[in-house]
LUMBA-635967 format. One record per residue (C-alpha): residue number from 0; x, y, z. Coordinates in steps of 0.2 Angstrom, whole numbers. Example, Ala and Ser with C-alpha at 12.3 -4.5 7.8 and 13.67 -1.06 7.14 Angstrom:
! residues 2
[pt 0; [62; -22; 39]]
[pt 1; [68; -5; 36]]
***
This chain:
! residues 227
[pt 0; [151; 250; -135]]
[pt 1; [170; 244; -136]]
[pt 2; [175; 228; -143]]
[pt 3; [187; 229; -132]]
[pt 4; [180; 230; -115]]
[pt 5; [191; 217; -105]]
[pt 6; [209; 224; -111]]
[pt 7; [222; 229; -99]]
[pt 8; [236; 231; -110]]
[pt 9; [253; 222; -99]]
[pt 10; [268; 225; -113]]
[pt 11; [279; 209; -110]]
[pt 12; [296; 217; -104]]
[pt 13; [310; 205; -109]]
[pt 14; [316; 206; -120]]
[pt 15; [315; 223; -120]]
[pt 16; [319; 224; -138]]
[pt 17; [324; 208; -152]]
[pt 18; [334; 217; -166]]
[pt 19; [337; 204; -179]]
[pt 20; [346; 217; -192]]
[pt 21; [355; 234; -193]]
[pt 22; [362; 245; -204]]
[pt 23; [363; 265; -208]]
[pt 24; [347; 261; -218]]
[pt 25; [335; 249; -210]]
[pt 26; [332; 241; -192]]
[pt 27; [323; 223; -193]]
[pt 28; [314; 220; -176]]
[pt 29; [308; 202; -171]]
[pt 30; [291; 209; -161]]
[pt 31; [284; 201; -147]]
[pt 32; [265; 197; -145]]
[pt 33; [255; 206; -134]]
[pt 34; [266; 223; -137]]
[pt 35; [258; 238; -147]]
[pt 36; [269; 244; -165]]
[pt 37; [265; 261; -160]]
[pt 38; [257; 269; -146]]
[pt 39; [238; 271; -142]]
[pt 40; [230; 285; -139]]
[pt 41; [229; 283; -119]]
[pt 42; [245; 287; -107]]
[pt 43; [247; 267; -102]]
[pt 44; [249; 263; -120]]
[pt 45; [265; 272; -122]]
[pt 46; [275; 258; -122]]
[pt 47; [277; 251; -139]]
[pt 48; [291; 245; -151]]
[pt 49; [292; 263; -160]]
[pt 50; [295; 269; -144]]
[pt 51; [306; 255; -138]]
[pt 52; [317; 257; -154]]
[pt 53; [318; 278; -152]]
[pt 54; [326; 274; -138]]
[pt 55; [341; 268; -145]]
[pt 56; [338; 274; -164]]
[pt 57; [331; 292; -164]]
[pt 58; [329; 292; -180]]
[pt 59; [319; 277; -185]]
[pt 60; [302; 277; -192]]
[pt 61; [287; 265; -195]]
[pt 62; [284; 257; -212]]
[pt 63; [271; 247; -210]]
[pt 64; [264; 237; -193]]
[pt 65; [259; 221; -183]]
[pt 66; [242; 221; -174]]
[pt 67; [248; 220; -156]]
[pt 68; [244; 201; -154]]
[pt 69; [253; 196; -168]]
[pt 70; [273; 192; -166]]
[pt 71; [289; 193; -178]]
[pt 72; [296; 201; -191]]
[pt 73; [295; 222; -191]]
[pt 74; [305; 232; -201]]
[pt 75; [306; 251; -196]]
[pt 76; [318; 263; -208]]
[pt 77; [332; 274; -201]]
[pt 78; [331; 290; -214]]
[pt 79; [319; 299; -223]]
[pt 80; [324; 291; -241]]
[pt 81; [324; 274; -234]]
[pt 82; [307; 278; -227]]
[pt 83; [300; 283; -244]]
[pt 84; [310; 268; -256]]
[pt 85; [300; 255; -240]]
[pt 86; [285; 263; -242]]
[pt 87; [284; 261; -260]]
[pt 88; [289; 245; -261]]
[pt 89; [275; 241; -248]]
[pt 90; [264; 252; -257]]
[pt 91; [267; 242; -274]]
[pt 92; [266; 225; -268]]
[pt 93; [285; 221; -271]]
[pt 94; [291; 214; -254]]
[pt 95; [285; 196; -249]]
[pt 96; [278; 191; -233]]
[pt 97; [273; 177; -226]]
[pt 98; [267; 171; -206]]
[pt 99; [262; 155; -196]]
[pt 100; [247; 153; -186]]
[pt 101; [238; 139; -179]]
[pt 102; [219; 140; -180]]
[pt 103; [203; 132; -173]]
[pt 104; [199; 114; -180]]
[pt 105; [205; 105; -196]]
[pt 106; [207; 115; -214]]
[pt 107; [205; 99; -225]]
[pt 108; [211; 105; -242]]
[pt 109; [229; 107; -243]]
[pt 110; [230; 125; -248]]
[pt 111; [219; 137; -257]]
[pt 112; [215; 156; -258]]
[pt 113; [204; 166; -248]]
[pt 114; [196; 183; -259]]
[pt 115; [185; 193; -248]]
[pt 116; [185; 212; -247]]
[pt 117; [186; 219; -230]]
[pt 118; [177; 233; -222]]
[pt 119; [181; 240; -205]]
[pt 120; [166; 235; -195]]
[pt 121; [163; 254; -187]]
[pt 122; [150; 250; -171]]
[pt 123; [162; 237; -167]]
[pt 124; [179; 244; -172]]
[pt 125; [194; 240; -173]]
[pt 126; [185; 225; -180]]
[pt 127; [184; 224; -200]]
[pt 128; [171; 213; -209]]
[pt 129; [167; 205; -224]]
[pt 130; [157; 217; -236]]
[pt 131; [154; 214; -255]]
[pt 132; [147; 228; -258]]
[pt 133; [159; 242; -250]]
[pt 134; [174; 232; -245]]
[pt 135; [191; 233; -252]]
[pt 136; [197; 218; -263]]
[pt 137; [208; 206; -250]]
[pt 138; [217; 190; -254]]
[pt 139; [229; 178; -245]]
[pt 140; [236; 160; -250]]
[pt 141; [237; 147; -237]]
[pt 142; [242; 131; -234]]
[pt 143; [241; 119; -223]]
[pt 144; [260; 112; -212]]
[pt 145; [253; 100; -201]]
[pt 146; [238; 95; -190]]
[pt 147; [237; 91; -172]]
[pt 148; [227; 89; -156]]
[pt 149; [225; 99; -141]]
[pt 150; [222; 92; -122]]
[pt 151; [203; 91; -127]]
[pt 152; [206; 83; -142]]
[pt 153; [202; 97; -153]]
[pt 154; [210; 96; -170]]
[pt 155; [218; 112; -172]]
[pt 156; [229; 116; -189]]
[pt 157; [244; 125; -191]]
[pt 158; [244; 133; -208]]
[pt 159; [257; 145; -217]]
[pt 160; [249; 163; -224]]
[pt 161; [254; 174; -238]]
[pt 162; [246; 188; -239]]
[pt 163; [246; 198; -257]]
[pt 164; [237; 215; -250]]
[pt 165; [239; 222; -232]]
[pt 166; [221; 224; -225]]
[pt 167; [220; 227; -207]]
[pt 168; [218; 210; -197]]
[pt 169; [215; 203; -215]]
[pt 170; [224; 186; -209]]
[pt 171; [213; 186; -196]]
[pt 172; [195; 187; -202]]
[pt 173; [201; 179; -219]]
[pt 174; [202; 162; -206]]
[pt 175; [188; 167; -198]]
[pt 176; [177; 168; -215]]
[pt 177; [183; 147; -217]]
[pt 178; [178; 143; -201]]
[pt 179; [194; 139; -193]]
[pt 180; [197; 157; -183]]
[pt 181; [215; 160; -175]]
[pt 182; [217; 151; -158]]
[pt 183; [219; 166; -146]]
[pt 184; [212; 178; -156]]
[pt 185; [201; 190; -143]]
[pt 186; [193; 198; -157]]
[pt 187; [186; 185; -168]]
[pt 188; [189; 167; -160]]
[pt 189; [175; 162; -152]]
[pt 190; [174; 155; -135]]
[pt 191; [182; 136; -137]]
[pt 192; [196; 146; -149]]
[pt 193; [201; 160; -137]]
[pt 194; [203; 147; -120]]
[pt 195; [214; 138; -131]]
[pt 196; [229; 148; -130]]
[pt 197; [235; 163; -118]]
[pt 198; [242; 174; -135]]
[pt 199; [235; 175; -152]]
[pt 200; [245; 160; -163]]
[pt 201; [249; 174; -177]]
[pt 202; [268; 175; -181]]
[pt 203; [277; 185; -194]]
[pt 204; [289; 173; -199]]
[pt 205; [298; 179; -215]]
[pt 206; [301; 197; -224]]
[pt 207; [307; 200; -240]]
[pt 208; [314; 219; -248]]
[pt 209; [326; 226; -259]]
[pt 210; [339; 237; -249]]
[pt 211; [332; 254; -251]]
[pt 212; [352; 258; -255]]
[pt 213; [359; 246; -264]]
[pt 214; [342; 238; -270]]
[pt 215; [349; 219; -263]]
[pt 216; [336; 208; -260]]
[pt 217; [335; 205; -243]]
[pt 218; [326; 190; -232]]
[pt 219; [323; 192; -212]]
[pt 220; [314; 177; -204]]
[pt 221; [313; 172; -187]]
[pt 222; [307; 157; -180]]
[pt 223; [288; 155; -177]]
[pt 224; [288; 153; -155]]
[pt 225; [270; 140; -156]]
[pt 226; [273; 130; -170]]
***
């Protein structure tokens, strides 16, 4: 049984590509939601951003990715030594990263951490869970930007993520696991969550490296769309 029984995957067309940054080196892509990072298995999910940006930059390749419903900043490099100086960085936690969402109901303390290991949750993939047992360690800071209410008069809160490690849909469930899951969300927000909005409120707002060349630290951000 799919998790994903209801999907009908409609990539948002324009704009066709966002590219916030260029060099020989580096592309740095603002990433709409609702458009896959790379394609799926089945013909109709060709259409992606790798895709998109081969188009124009054969020789671009993906360093790291955005879940489909998540928006912003994506950086893709453009040679094989680029490739390997990104990956490594990635790999040893050296570039910074941090995203908006807003989420279900009120987060009343201020900021705090979430620590809880994630497991991908195999009958229901691509879902991941929360194991102690067999889960890989998982943290994220937040803190809370601002509250506010919806036409129900639903507090929902719009908080700023950092994530330290990279698990798949870690932002995601991490919410979830305090009670305040992502509005939008059509894999973990319950009902009242998911009506709320018509994209998941997950946006990749800033991106720090070091130039794979000339080892400059480099910021991208891009404006979060729902906030």
């Amino acid at each position: 049984m799919s998790a994903n029984p209801d999907f009908i995957y409609q990539p948002p067309m324009s704009p066709y590509l966002d590219i916030v940054y260029r060099d020989n080196d580096i592309v740095v892509l603002n990433k709409p939601s609702g458009l896959l990072t790379v394609p799926g298995r089945l013909p109709e999910h060709q259409d992606c951003l790798q895709n998109r940006v081969l188009k124009v930059l054969p020789s671009a390749t993906v360093v790291h990715r955005l879940d489909m419903a998540t928006s912003g900043i994506i950086l893709m490099a453009l040679n094989k030594p680029a490739h390997v100086a990104i990956s490594r960085q990635f790999e040893k936690r050296l570039t910074q990263k941090n995203y908006i969402a807003r989420v279900f109901g009120k987060i009343e303390q201020a900021a705090g951490s979430i620590e809880q290991p994630l497991i991908c949750d195999w009958p229901n993939r691509p879902k991941q869970k929360i194991d102690h047992e067999h889960g890989k360690a998982s943290l994220t800071h937040y803190k809370v930007i601002s509250y506010s209410e919806n036409i129900d008069g639903q507090t929902t809160t719009l908080v700023e993520l950092t994530p330290v490690t990279g698990r798949s849909h870690q932002l995601r469930v991490h919410m979830l696991s305090l009670g305040h899951p992502i509005l939008g969300d059509r894999l973990y927000a319950h009902a009242q969550a998911l009506t709320t909005s018509n994209r998941m409120q997950l946006h990749a707002r800033m991106l720090q490296i070091s130039h794979p060349v000339t080892e400059e630290k480099l910021t991208f951000t891009k404006a979060c769309p729902f906030d």
